[in-house]
C-alpha positions, 0 to 999 in steps of 0.5 A, spaced: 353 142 673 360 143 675 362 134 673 359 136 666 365 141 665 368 138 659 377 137 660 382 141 658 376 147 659 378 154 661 374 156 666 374 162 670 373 160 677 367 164 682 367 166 690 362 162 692 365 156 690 371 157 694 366 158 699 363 151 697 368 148 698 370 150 705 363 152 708 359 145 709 353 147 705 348 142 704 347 139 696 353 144 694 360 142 698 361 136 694 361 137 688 365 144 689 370 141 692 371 135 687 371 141 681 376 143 685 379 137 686 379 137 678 383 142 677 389 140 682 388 134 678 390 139 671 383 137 668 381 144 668 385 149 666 382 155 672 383 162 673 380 167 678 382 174 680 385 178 687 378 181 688 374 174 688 379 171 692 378 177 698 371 175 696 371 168 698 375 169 704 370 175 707 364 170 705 368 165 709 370 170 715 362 171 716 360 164 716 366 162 721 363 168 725 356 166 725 358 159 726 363 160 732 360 165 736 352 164 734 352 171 731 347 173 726 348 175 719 344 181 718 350 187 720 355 181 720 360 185 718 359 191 722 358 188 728 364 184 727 368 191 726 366 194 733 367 188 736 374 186 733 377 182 737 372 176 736 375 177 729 383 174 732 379 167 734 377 166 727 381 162 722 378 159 716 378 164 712 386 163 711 384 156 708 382 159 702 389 162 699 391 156 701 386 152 697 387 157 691 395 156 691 395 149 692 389 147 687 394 151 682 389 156 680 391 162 675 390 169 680 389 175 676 391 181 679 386 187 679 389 192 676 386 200 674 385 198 668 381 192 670 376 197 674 375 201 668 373 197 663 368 193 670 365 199 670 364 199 663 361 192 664 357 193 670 353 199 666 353 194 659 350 188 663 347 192 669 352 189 674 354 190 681 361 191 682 364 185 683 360 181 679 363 186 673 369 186 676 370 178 674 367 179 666 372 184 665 378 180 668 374 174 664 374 179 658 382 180 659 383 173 658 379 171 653 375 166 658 368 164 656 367 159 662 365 160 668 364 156 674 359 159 679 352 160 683 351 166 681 346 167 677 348 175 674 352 172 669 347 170 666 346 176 663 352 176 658 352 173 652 357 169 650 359 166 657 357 159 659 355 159 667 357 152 670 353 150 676 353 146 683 348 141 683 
């Protein structure tokens, strides 16, 4: 659980728990934002990179948009993009930057480079994109700690994954 991370810990810190923090998810919310809390408090030394925060504010998009105007989630993005200006009455996606800089985390940016060696990641671990995305990055910054509800990085030997409840 994200309580048992250890102080002074660095640890890389996924999408959904950013989305956990901002979304209101039954079981999850509360353990995500007090690990977020945590690393305001400097008891854990986190970091994420660009691409995981674009992640996190597109999740947080779509919930808003299924929230606010009863929309479902299959096609979500798609609709959303034929009918644009729903997109000018949603706001809660602003609150993840906001969340991230005020929380102090370190944000690596995505780099050519980065890319290459995530391809390099996702056929050695057999990975989507994203997700190889963030062990390369993790990879760069010698992170082996990672705060997350995704359950593809079990996969990689030597990373410890730490859960929400």
């Amino acid at each position: 659980m994200l309580k048992d991370i250890p102080n002074n810990t660095a640890c890389f810190v996924d999408a959904n728990i950013f989305y956990y923090s901002l979304v209101s998810t039954p079981d999850v919310t509360i353990d995500c934002s007090e690990f977020i809390l945590r690393i305001e408090r400097g008891e854990i030394m986190a970091c994420t990179s660009s691409a995981t925060i674009a992640e996190a504010i597109h999740k947080v998009m779509m919930a808003e948009a299924v929230k606010q105007h009863g929309l479902n989630r299959q096609g979500l993005a798609h609709r959303l993009q034929r009918q644009s200006l729903l997109i000018a009455t949603l706001s809660e996606h602003k609150k993840v930057a906001d969340l991230v800089r005020l929380s102090g985390i370190h944000v690596e940016p995505i780099t050519l480079d980065l890319l290459e060696k995530a391809t390099d990641c996702s056929i050695r671990y057999q990975m989507l994109t994203n997700d190889a995305l963030t062990v390369a990055v993790m990879e760069k910054l010698r992170i082996t700690n990672i705060a997350t509800n995704d359950d593809d990085f079990g996969s990689v030997a030597g990373l410890t994954m730490w859960k929400p409840k």
